[in-house]
C-alpha positions in Angstrom: 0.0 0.0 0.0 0.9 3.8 -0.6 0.6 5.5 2.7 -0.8 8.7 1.9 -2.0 12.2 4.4 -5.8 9.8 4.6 -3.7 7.2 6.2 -5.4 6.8 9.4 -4.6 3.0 9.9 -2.4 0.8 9.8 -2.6 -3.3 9.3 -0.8 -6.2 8.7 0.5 -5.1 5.4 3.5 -3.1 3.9 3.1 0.8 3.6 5.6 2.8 1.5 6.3 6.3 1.6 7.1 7.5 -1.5 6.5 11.5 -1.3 6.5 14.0 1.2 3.8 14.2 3.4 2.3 16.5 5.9 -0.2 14.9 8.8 -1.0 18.4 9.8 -1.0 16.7 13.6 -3.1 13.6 12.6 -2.4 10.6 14.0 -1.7 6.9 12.7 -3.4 4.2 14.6 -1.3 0.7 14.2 -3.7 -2.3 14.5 -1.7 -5.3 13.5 2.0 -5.6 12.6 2.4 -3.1 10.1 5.9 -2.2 7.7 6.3 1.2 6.6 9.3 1.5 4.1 10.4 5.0 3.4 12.3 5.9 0.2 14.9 7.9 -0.4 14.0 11.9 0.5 10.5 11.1 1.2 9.1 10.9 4.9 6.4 12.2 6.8 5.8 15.7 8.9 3.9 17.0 11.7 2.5 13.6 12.6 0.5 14.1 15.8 1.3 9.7 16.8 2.2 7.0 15.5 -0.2 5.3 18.5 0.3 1.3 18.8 -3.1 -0.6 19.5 -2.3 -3.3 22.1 -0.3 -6.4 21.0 0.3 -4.4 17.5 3.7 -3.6 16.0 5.7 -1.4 14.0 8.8 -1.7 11.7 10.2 1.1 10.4 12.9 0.6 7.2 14.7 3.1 4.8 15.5 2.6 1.0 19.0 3.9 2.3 21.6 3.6 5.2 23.1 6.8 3.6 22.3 9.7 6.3 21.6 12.1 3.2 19.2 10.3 1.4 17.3 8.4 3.8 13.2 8.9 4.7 12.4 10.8 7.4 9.3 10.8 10.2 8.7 14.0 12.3 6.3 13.4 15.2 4.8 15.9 18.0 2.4 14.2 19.9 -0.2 15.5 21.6 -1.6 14.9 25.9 -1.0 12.0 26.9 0.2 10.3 23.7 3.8 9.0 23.1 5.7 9.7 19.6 5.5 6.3 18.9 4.1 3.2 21.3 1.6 2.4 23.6 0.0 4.0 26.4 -1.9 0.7 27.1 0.1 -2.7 27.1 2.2 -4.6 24.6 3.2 -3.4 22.0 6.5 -3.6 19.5 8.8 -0.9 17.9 10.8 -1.9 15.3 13.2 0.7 13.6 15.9 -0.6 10.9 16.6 2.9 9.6 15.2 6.3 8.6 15.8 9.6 10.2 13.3 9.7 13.1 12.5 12.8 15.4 9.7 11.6 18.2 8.4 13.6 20.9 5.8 12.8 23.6 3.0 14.6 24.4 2.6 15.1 28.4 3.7 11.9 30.8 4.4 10.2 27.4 7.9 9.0 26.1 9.1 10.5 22.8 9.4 6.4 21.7 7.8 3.2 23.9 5.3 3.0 27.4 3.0 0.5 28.8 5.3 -3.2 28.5 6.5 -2.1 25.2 9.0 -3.4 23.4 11.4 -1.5 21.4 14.4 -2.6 19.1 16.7 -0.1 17.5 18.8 -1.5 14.8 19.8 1.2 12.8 18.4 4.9 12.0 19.3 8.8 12.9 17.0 8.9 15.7 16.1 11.7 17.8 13.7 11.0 20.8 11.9 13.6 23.7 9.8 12.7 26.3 7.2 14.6 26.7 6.7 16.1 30.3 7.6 12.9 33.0 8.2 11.2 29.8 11.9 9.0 28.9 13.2 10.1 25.9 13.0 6.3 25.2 11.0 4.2 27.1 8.0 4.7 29.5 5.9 7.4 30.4 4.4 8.9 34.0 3.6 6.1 36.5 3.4 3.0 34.5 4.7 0.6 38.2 4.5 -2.4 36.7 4.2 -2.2 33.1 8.1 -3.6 32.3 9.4 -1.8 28.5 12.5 -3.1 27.4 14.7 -1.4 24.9 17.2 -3.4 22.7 19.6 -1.0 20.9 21.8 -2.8 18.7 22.9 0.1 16.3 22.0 3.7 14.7 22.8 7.3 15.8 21.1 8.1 18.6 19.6 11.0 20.7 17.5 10.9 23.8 16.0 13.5 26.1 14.4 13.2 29.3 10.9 15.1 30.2 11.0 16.4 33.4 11.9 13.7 36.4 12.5 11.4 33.9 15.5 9.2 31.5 16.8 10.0 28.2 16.4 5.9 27.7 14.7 4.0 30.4 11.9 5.3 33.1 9.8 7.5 33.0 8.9 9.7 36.4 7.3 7.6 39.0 8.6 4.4 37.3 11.0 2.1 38.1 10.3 -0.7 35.5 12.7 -0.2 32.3 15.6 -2.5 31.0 17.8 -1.1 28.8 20.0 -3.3 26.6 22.7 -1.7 24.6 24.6 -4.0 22.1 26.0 -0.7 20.0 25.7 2.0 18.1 26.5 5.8 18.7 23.9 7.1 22.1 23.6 10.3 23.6 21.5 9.9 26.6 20.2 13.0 28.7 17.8 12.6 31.5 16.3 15.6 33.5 17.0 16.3 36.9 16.9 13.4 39.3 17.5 10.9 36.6 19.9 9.1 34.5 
């Protein structure tokens, strides 16, 4: 499929983006496990969330490893809404490559919450929790909702919300394991946290 600005769900299907497009803040709702392949110097703007449905998943690929040519996604989420993940339970980010920017909305992580799962294999990423938010992770309070990151390559930036991780916990929250097998990380939490 072509994922075009009336995207406003995603299945268990491919999606390429092969233009630029602008969301205007509109959000993409993930329901199954869903590829999105993004050519060369296409990508998508001012996406309000790409917001996992329990269980669901997301894999993120570019046409190119080359930092110059590769797809891009721009996200700003709104309350209460990570960039990309799951406020509810379960869910599974995937990103091989592209030039990602993420950032929560309030008590959201820029990527990840509730007992997500997120792999980083590759990619210029650049992720910002939202207020209590982990740059990558969880979000406000989640005791008991256990996300694990697996970061295995790419060029990475994380930011901490307020109280909270550049990669790992959120503010309030205690239950993030972080795995990092490589790649080039630069991790800033806020005050009081890692």
């Amino acid at each position: 499929f072509h994922l075009t600005t009336e995207t406003t769900e995603l299945g268990d299907a491919w999606y390429i983006v092969d233009s630029k497009l602008d969301f205007g803040g509109k959000n993409i709702n993930v329901r199954g496990y869903s590829k999105i392949l993004l050519l060369n110097d296409c990508g998508i703007d001012n996406l309000g969330s790409l917001q996992l449905n329990d269980s669901a998943a997301v894999y993120i690929y570019s046409e190119s490893l080359d930092e110059s040519k590769m797809g891009y996604i721009n996200i700003k989420a709104s309350f209460g809404l990570p960039g990309i993940g799951n406020n509810a339970a379960d869910a599974t980010v995937t990103i091989c490559g592209g030039k990602i920017t993420a950032q929560g909305g309030y008590n959201s992580a820029g990527i990840g919450g509730r007992n997500d799962t997120i792999n980083i294999y590759g990619g210029t990423i650049n992720a910002i929790g939202g207020k209590h938010g982990a740059g990558i992770g969880n979000g406000y309070e989640t005791f008991g909702t256990a996300v694990v990151v697996n970061i295995y390559d790419g060029n990475i930036n994380a930011t901490g919300g307020e109280y909270a991780a550049g990669i790992g916990s959120g503010y309030m929250d205690n239950d993030a394991t972080v795995n990092i097998y490589g790649g080039n990380i630069n991790a800033t939490g806020s005050e009081y946290a890692a």
